[in-house]
C-alpha positions as CSV (number, residue, x, y, z in Angstrom):
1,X,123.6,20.1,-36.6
2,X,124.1,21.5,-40.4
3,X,122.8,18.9,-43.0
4,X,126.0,18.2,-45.9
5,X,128.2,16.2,-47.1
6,X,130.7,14.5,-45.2
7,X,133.1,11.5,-46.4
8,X,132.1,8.0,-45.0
9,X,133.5,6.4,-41.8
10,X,133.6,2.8,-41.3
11,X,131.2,3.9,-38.0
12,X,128.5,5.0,-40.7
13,X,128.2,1.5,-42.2
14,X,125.2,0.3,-39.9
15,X,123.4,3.5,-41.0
16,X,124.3,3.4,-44.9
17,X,122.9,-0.5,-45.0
18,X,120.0,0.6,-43.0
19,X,119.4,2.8,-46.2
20,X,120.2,0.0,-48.9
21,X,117.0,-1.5,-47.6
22,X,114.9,2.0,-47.4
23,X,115.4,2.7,-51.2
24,X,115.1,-1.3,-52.1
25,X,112.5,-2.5,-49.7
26,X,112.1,-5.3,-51.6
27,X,115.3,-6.5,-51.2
28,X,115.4,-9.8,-49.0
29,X,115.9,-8.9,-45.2
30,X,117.7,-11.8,-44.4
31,X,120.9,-11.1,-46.5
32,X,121.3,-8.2,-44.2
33,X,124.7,-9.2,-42.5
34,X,125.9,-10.2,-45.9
35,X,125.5,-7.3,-47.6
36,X,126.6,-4.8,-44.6
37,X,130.1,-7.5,-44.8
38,X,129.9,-6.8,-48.7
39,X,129.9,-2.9,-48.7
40,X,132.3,-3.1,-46.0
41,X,134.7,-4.7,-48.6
42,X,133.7,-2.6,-51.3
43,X,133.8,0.8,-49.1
44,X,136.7,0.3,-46.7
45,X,139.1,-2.5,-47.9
46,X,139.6,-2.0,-51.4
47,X,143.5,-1.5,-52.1
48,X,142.9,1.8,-53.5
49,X,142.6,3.9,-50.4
50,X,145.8,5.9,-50.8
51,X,144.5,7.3,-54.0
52,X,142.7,9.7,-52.1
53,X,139.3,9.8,-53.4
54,X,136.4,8.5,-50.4
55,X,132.9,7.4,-50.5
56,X,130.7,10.2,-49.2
57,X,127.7,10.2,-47.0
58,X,124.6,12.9,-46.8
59,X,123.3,14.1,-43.0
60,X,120.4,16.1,-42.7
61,X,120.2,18.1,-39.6
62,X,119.0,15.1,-37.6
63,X,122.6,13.3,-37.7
64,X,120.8,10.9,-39.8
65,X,122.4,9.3,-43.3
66,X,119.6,9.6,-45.8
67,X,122.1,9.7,-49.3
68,X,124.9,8.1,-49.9
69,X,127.2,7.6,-52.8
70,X,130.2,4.9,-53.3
71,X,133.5,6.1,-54.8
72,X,136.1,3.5,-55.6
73,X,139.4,5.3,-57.0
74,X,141.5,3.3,-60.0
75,X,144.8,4.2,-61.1
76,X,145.3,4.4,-65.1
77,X,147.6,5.7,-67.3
78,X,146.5,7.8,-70.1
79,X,149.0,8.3,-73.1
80,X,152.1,6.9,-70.3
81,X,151.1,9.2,-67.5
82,X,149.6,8.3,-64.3
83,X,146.0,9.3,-63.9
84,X,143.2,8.5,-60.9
85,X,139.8,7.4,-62.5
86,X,136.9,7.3,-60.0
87,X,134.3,4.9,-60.3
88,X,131.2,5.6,-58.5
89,X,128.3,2.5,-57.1
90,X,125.3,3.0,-54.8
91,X,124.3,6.2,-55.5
92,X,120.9,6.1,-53.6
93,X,118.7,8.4,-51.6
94,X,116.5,7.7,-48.8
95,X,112.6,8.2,-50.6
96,X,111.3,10.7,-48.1
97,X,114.5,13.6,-48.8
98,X,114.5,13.2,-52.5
99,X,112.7,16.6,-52.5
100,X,115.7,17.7,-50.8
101,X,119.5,18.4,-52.6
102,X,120.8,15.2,-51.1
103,X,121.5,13.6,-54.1
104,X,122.9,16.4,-56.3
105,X,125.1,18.1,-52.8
106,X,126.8,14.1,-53.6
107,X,126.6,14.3,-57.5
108,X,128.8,17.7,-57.1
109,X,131.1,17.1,-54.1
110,X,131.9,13.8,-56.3
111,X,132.6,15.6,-59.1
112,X,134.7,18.4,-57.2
113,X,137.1,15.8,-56.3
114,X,140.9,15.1,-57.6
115,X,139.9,12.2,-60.3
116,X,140.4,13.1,-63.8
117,X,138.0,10.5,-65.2
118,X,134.5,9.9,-63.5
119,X,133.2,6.6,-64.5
120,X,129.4,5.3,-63.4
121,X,126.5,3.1,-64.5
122,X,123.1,4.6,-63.4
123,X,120.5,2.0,-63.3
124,X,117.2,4.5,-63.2
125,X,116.6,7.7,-65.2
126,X,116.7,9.9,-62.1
127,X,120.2,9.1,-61.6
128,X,121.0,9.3,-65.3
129,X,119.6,12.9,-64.7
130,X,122.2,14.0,-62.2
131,X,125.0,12.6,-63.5
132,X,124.3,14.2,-66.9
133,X,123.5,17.5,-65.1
134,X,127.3,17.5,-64.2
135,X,128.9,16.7,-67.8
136,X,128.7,13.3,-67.9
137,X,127.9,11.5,-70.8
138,X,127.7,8.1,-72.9
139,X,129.9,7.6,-75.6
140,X,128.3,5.3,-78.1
141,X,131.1,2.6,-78.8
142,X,131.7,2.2,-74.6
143,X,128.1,1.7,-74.4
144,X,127.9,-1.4,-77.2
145,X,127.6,-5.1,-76.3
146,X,128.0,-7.8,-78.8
147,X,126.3,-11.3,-78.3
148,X,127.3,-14.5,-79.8
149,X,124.3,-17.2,-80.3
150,X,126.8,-20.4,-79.7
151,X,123.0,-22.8,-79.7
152,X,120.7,-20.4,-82.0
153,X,117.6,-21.9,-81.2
154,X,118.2,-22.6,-77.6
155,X,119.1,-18.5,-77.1
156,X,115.8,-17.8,-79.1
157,X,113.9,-19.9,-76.6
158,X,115.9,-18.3,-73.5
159,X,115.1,-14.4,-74.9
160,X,111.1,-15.8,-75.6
161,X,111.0,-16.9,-71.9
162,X,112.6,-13.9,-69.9
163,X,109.7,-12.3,-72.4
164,X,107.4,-14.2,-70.5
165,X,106.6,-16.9,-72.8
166,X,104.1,-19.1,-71.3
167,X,105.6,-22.5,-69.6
168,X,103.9,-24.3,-71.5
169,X,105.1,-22.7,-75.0
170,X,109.1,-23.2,-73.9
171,X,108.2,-26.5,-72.4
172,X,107.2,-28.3,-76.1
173,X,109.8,-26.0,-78.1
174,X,113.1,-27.2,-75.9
175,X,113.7,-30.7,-77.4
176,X,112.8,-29.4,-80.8
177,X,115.5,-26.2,-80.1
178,X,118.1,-28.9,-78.8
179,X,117.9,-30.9,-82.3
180,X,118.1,-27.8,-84.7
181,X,121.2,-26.9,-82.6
182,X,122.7,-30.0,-82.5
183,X,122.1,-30.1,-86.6
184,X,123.3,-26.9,-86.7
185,X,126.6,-27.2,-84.8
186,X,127.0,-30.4,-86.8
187,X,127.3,-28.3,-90.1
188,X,129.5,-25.9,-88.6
189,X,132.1,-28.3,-87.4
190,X,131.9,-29.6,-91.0
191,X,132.7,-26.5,-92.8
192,X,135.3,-25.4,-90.5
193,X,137.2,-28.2,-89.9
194,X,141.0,-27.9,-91.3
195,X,139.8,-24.3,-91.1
196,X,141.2,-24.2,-87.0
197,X,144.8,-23.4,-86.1
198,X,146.1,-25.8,-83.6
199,X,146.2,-23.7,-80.5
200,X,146.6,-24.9,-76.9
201,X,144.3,-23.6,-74.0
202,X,145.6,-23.5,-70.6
203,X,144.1,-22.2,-67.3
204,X,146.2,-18.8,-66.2
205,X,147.2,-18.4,-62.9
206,X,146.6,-14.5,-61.5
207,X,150.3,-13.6,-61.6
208,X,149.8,-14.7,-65.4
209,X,146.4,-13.0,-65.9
210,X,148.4,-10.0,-64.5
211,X,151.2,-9.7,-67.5
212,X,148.5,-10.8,-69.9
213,X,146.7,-7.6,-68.5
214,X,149.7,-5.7,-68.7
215,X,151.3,-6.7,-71.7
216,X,148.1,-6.6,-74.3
217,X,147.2,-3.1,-72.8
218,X,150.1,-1.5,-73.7
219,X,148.7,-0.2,-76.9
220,X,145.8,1.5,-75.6
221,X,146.0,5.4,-74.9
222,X,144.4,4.7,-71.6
223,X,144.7,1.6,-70.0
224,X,144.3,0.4,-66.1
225,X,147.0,-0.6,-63.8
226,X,147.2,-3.6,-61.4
227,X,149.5,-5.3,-59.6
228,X,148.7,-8.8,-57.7
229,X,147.6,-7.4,-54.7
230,X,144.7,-5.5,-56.6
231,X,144.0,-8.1,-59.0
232,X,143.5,-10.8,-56.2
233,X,141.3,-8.4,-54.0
234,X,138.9,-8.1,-57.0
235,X,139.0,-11.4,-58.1
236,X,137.6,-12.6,-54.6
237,X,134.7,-10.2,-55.3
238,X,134.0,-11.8,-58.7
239,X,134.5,-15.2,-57.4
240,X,131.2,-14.1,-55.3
241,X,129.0,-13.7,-58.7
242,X,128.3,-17.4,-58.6
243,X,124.7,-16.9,-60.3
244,X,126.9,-16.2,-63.7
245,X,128.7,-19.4,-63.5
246,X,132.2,-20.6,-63.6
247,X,134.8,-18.0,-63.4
248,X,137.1,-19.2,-66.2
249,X,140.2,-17.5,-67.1
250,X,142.5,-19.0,-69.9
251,X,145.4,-18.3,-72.0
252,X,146.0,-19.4,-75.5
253,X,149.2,-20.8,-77.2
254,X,150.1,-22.1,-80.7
255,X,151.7,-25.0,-81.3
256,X,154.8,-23.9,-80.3
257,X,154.2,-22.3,-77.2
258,X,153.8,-18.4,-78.0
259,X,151.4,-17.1,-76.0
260,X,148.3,-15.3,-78.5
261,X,145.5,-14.1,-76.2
262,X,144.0,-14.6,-72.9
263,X,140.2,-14.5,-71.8
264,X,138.4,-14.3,-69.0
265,X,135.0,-15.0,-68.7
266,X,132.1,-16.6,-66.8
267,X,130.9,-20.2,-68.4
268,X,127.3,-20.8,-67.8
269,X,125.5,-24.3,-69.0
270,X,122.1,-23.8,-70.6
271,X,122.8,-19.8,-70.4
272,X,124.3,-16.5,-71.8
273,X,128.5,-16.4,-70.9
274,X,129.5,-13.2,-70.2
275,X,133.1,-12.0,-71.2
276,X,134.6,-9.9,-68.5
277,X,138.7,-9.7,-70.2
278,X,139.4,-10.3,-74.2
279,X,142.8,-9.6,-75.3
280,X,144.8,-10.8,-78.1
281,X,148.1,-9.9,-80.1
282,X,148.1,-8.7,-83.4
283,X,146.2,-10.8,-86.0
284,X,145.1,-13.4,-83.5
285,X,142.2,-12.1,-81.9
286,X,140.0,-13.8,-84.2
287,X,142.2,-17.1,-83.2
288,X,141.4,-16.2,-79.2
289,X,137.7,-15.6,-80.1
290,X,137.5,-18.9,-82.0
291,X,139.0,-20.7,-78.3
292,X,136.5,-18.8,-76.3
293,X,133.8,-20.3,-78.3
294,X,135.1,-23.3,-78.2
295,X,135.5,-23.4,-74.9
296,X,131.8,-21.7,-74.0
297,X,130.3,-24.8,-76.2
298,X,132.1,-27.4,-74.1
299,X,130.5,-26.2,-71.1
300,X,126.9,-25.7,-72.5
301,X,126.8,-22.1,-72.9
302,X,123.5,-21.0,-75.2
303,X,125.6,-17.7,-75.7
304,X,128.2,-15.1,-75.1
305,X,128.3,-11.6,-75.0
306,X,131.0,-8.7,-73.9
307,X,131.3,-5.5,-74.2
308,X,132.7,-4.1,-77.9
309,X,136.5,-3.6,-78.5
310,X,136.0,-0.7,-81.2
311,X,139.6,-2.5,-82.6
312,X,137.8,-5.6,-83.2
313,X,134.3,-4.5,-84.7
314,X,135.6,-6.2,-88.0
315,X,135.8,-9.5,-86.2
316,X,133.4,-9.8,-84.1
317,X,130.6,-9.1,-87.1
318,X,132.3,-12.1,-89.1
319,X,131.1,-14.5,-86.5
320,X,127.7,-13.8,-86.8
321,X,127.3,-11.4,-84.2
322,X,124.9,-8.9,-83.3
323,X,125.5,-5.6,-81.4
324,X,123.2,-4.6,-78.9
325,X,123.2,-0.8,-77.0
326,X,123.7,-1.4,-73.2
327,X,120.5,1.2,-72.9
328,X,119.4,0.0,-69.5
329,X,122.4,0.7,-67.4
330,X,125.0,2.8,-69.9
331,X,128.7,3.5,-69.1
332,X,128.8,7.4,-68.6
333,X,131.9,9.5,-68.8
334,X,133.5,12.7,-67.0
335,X,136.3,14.6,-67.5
336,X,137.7,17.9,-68.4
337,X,140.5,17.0,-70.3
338,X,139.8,17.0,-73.8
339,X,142.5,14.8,-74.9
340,X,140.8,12.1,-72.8
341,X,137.5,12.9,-74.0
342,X,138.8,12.5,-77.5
343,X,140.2,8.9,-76.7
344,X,137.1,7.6,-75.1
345,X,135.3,9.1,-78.1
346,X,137.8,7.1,-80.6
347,X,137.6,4.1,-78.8
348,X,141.0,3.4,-77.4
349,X,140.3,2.5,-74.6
350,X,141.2,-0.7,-72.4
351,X,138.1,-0.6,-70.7
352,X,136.6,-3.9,-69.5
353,X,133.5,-4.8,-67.2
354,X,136.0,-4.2,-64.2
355,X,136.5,-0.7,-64.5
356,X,133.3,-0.2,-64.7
357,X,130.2,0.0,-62.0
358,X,129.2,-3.8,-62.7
359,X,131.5,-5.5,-60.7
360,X,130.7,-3.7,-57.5
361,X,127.2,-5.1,-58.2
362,X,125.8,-7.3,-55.1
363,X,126.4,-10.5,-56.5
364,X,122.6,-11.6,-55.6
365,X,120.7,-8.4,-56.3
366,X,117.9,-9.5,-57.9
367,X,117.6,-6.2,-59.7
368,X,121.5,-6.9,-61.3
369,X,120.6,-10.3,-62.2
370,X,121.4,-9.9,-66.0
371,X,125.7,-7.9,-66.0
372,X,125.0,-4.3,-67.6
373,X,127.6,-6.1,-70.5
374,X,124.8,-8.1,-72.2
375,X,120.9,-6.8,-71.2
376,X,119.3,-7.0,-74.3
């Protein structure tokens, strides 16, 4: 039998998470059926099968799977016109054939396929490699995340300990954290009250998280598509993510009822909150933003972070923001059209966490633990 590349089969699953845990060995053998029943979602139940675009699988001469790379096609539209972008997860090659052309015979049968826009998130430099071997590259403003320090001192603390600060250290420094923050957000409150327009928040249903999608993404030269069949498929899979906390998604009103932004984002107590959707008419975002904060605090967050609207740079720096470059897992881009190329250079893009790699994440890798949107 001739080694190559051949498009996966529902009959190749058993094999392809028999690799998942030859390239992650460390990866907990238990949570075997649940992540075969996971890529079995991701790789053959997705609504986007009629789009054309399948995952693909690498045989050596054997008959054995040792590569294997996921491919997840997305409708868009670019400038009004219906495109296909691909978004690619899993890329992985069994140890002992990565002397062999496994992973670029994928990389390039990927690439050779109908998609104008390729769109992945390499987590390791050898994938980064191949990827930017076949034109694809990261474009600086899809590759910013801002963060948001809601409890300064407690997010100090948090960033000390995943930099191994010893136990002891964070145990003595937490009340005194708590205080300063409670001081802090005692000021703030001050200086900002009568500051606030009254706004009312309100949990969105999907078939309103839909035309919040649709109608605040109109401006954007390329944009996603969804209807409610898609958008409740992948909210089941985010729904999964429980380690990120409460999936919240809310819409904001003024006083008298006009709707001024939506967000979507997961609300975790005593940790970072990480903003999947942000959308806003014109001259409100900052009015949404305010909410989200709002909101975040009520439910204990210590921070939040998303990835950077280049629209809204001016807005998200008067906050007291930082931006952070996503250098661990960047978004890279590919595409031959240079119009496209132009517009994910510029920016105008409606490109969120969900057409991206991060969502097809296992929701308890341990090596995703911290969403591409925020590792800093």
């Amino acid at each position: 039998m001739s080694a190559g590349v051949h498009i996966a089969s529902p009959t190749d699953l058993p094999q392809i998470v028999t690799l998942y845990f030859r390239v992650y060995p460390k990866v907990n053998q238990a949570s075997l059926k649940s992540r075969a029943d996971y890529l079995r979602q991701l790789l053959f139940e997705h609504p986007w099968r009629s789009h054309g675009l399948s995952s693909l699988v690498y045989e050596d001469k054997a008959g054995r799977i040792v590569g294997f790379l996921g491919v997840i096609p997305r409708p868009m539209m670019f400038r009004d016109k219906p495109i296909t972008m691909a978004i690619t997860h899993n890329f992985m090659v069994d140890p002992t054939s990565r002397n062999t052309l496994a992973g670029v015979a994928l990389a390039k049968a990927f690439f050779n396929g109908t998609q104008m826009l390729s769109v992945t998130q390499p987590q390791d430099g050898p994938s980064r490699k191949v990827w930017k071997a076949f034109g694809a590259t990261s474009v600086a403003l899809q590759g910013l995340s801002w963060v948001w320090p809601l409890r300064p001192a407690s997010y100090l603390l948090d960033r000390l300990r995943e930099r191994k600060l010893p136990t002891v250290c964070t145990t003595i420094l937490k009340p005194v954290c708590w205080l300063l923050d409670i001081a802090a957000a005692k000021i703030v409150t001050r200086q900002s009250q009568g500051e606030r327009p009254f706004c009312i928040r309100e949990d969105l249903s999907l078939e309103d998280l839909l035309t919040c999608i649709d109608e605040l993404s109109q401006s954007y030269a390329l944009r996603p598509v969804y209807d409610l069949t898609t958008l409740k498929w992948l909210w089941t899979l985010l729904l999964q993510k429980k380690k990120y906390g409460e999936l919240r998604k809310q819409c904001v009103r003024s006083a008298n009822g006009q709707r001024l932004g939506y967000y979507v984002y997961y609300a975790k107590s005593k940790g970072i909150s990480y903003v999947l959707h942000l959308g806003a008419r014109v001259g409100m975002f900052g009015t949404v933003l305010d909410d989200l904060g709002r909101d975040a605090t009520e439910r204990g967050a210590v921070a939040l972070s998303g990835w950077v609207d280049a629209r809204y740079i001016e807005e998200v720096s008067a906050r007291a923001f930082y931006l952070k470059h996503r250098c661990d897992d960047p978004l890279l881009t590919q595409t031959s059209n240079p119009a496209l190329q132009t517009c994910l250079e510029s920016g105008n893009t409606f490109l969120t966490p969900t057409e991206s790699e991060w969502w097809t994440w296992f929701p308890d890798t341990a090596a995703n633990n911290t969403p591409a949107m925020a590792r800093n």
